[in-house]
Legacy VTK file of the C-alpha trace (Angstrom):
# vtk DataFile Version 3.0
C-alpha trace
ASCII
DATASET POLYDATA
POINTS 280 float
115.730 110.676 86.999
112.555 109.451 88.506
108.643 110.868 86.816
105.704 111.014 89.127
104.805 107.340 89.462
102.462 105.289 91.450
101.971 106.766 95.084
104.035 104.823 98.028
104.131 105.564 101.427
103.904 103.448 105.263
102.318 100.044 104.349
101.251 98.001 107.959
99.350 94.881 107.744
99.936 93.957 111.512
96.505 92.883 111.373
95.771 91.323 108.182
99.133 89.340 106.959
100.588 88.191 110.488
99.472 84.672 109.945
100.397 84.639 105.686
103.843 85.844 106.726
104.450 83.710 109.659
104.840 80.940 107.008
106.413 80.515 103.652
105.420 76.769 102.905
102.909 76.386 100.587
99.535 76.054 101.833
96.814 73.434 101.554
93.978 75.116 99.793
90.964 74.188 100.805
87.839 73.158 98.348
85.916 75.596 97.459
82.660 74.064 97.701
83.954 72.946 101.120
83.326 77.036 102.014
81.177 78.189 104.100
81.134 80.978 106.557
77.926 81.713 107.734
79.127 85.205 109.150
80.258 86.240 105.924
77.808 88.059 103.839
77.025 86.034 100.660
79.379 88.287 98.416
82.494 87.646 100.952
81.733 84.698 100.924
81.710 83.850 97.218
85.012 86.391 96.984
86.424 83.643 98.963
85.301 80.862 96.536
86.659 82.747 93.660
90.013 82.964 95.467
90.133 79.842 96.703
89.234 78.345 93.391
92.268 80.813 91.892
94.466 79.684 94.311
94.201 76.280 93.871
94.456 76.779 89.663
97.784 78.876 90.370
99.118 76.050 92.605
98.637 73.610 89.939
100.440 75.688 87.600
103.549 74.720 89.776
105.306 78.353 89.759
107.882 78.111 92.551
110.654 79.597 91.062
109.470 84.050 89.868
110.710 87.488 91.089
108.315 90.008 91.018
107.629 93.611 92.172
104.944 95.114 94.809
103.957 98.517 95.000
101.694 99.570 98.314
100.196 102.317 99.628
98.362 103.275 103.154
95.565 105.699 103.702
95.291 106.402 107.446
91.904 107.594 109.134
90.885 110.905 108.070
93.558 111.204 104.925
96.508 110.656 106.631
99.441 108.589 105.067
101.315 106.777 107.219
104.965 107.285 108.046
107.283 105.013 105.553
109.171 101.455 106.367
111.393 98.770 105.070
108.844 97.158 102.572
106.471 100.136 102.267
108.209 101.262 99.264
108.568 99.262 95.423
109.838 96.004 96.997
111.309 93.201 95.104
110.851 89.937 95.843
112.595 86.552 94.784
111.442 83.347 95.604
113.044 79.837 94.461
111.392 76.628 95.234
108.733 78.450 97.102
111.342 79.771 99.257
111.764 83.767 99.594
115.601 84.439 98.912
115.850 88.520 99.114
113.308 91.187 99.142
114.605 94.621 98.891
112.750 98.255 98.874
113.824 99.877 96.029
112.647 103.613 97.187
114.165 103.333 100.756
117.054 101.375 99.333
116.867 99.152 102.036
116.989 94.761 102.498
113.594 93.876 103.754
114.180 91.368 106.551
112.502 87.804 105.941
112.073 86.831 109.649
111.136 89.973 110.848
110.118 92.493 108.512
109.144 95.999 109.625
106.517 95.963 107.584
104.911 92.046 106.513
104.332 92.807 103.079
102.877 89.852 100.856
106.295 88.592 99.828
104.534 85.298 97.814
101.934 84.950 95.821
99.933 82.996 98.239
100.401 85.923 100.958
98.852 87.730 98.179
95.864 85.334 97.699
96.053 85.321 101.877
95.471 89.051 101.606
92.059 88.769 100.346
90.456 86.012 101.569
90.972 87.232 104.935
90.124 90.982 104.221
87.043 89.884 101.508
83.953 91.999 103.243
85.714 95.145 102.121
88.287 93.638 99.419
88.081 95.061 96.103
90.376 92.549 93.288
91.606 92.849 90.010
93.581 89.807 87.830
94.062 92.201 84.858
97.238 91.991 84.346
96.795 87.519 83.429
99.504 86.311 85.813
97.101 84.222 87.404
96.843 86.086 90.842
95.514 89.019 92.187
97.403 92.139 90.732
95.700 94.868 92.698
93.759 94.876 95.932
92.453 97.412 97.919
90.606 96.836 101.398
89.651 99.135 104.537
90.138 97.804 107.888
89.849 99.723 111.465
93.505 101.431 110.590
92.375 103.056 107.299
92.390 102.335 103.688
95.357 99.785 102.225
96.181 99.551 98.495
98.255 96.664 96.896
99.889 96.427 93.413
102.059 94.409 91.399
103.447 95.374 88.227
105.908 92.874 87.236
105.806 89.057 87.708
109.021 87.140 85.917
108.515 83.265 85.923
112.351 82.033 86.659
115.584 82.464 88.341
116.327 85.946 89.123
120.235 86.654 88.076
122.447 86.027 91.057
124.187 88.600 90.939
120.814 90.536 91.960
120.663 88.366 95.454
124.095 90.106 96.542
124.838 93.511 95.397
123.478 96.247 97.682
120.527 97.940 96.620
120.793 101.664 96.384
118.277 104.639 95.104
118.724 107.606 93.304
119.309 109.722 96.759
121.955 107.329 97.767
125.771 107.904 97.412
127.779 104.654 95.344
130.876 103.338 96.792
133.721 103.053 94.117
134.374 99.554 92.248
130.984 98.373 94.150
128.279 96.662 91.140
124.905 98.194 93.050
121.433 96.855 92.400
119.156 100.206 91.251
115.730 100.092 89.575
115.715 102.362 86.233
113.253 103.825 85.150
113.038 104.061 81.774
109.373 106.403 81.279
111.929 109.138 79.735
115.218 107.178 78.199
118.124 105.868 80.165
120.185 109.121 79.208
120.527 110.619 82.806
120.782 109.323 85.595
121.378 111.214 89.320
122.963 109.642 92.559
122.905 111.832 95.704
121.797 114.923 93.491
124.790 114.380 91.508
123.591 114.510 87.562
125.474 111.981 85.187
124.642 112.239 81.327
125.064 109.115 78.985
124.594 110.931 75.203
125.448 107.476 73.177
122.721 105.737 75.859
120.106 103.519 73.524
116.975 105.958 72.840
114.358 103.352 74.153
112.030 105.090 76.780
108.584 103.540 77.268
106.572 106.977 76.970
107.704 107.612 73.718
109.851 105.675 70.653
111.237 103.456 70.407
109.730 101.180 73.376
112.537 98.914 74.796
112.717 95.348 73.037
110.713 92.779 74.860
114.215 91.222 75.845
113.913 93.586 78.492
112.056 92.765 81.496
110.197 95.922 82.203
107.049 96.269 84.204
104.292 97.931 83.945
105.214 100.822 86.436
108.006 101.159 83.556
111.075 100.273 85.577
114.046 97.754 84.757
116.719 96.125 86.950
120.374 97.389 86.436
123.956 97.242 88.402
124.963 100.698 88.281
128.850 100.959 89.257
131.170 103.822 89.895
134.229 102.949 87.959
135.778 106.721 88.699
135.410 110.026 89.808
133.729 110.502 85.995
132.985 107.398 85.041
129.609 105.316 85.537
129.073 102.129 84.206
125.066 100.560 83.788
124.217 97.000 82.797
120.545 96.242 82.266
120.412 92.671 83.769
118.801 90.278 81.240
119.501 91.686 77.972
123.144 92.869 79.126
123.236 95.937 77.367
125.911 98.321 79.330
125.510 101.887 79.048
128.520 104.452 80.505
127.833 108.044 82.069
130.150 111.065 82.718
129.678 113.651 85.181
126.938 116.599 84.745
127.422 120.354 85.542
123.213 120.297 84.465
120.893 118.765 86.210
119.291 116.966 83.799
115.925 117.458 81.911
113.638 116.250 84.070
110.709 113.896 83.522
107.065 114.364 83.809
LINES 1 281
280 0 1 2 3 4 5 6 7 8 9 10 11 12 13 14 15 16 17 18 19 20 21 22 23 24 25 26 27 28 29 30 31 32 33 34 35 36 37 38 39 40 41 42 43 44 45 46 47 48 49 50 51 52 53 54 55 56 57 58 59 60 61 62 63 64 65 66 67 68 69 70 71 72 73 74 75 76 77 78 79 80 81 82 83 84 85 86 87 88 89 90 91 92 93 94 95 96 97 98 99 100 101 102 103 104 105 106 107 108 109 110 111 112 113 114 115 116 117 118 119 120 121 122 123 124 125 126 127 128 129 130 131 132 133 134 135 136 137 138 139 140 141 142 143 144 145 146 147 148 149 150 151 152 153 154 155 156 157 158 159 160 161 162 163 164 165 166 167 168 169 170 171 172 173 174 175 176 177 178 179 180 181 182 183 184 185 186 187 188 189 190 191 192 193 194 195 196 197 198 199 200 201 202 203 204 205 206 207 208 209 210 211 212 213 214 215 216 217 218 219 220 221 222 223 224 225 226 227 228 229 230 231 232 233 234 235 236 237 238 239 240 241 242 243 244 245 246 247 248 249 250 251 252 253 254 255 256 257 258 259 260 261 262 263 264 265 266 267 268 269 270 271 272 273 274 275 276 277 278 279
């Protein structure tokens, strides 16, 4: 089961990310004391530096090779949230070598196209530093989290209010087996024998889990649940919006089978006649 998380909805940066996305070399980044914009106002303009400067301190770091997760949300004008698409949702992205291998949208359990996405979402981390430095007048940026980019960034621009967040980075090769198996959510049916890629979240346990409001219960499932004890061992790559990567498959009529990739551990779930607790 899912808890209230992080708000999603219709994320369109037509404006803002056409030129980051058109390209997925990495850039030459400028020097910052080479900056200067005299139609900025001074506190763009030194938002820039700082980016710039970041940018250039990242690149050095020579991180080609990470998956991580974004998180976006859209504010229309006068409060209203725009209609949801491919990549608006909790999208995961791999790259290797600088190149983008799969991005998929966990919540509409869809695969976010590379050429041409419905929605361009920053799917690097130098779309990400993009992001600001062309939105910096209104650009509000946070590095809190230490991975060396920015984390969370809102801006407004003429087609409302736009807020991005990221809360997992993994340095690394994602498993393989993550670049092939069809993503599905928690509304979505599984076909038999079929390993499926599904983000877990783990705020209550792992001890239900739902598919196409079917309940499955797991009562030998480990009791790790990060709201409470014991917190999953740091083996496990969980985020900070509390999720994990598993293959979920549907070995029978009553039998599910979990792995949570990285650690390994396998978990099995029977069919439900209760819907499950809940989580809040």
């Amino acid at each position: 089961m899912r808890p209230s998380r992080f708000v999603t909805g219709g994320f369109c940066f037509l404006v803002v990310l056409t030129t980051a996305c058109a390209s997925r070399e990495q850039p030459q980044v400028t020097n910052p004391s080479q900056v200067s914009d005299p139609e900025l106002p001074p506190k763009a303009e030194a938002l820039v530096e700082e980016t710039l400067s970041r940018q250039a301190a990242w690149n050095e770091r020579g991180i080609t090779t990470y998956a991580y997760r974004i998180s976006s949300f859209h504010e229309g004008q006068e409060g209203t949230v725009v209609e949801p698409a491919c990549g608006s949702g909790i999208t995961a992205v791999t790259v290797e070598a600088g190149q983008v291998l799969r991005a998929v949208d966990h919540e509409l359990a869809c695969e976010v196209s590379l050429s041409d996405p419905d929605v361009p979402v920053p799917l690097t981390v130098d779309d990400l530093f993009e992001l600001v430095i062309e939105n910096a007048e209104t650009a509000d940026v946070s590095y809190g989290r230490g991975y060396g980019f920015p984390d969370y960034v809102t801006w407004e621009t003429e087609p409302g209010f736009f807020e991005v967040y990221v809360p997992f980075f993994r340095e690394g090769p994602e498993d393989p087996r993550l670049l092939t198996a069809p993503v599905v959510s928690w509304e979505g049916d599984l076909a038999p024998g079929v390993a499926h890629r599904y983000l877990l979240n783990v705020h209550c346990g792992m001890a239900w889990l739902s598919f196409a409001g079917n309940a499955w219960h797991a009562p030998d499932a480990p009791p790790y649940a990060t709201g409470g004890k014991p917190y999953p061992p740091e083996t496990w790559p969980v985020g900070d919006d509390q999720d994990v990567e598993t293959l979920v498959t549907l070995l029978s009529e009553d039998q599910i089978r979990l792995e949570v990739v990285g650690p390994g551990e396998i978990v099995e779930y029977g069919p439900s006649d209760e819907p499950g607790p809940g989580c809040a």
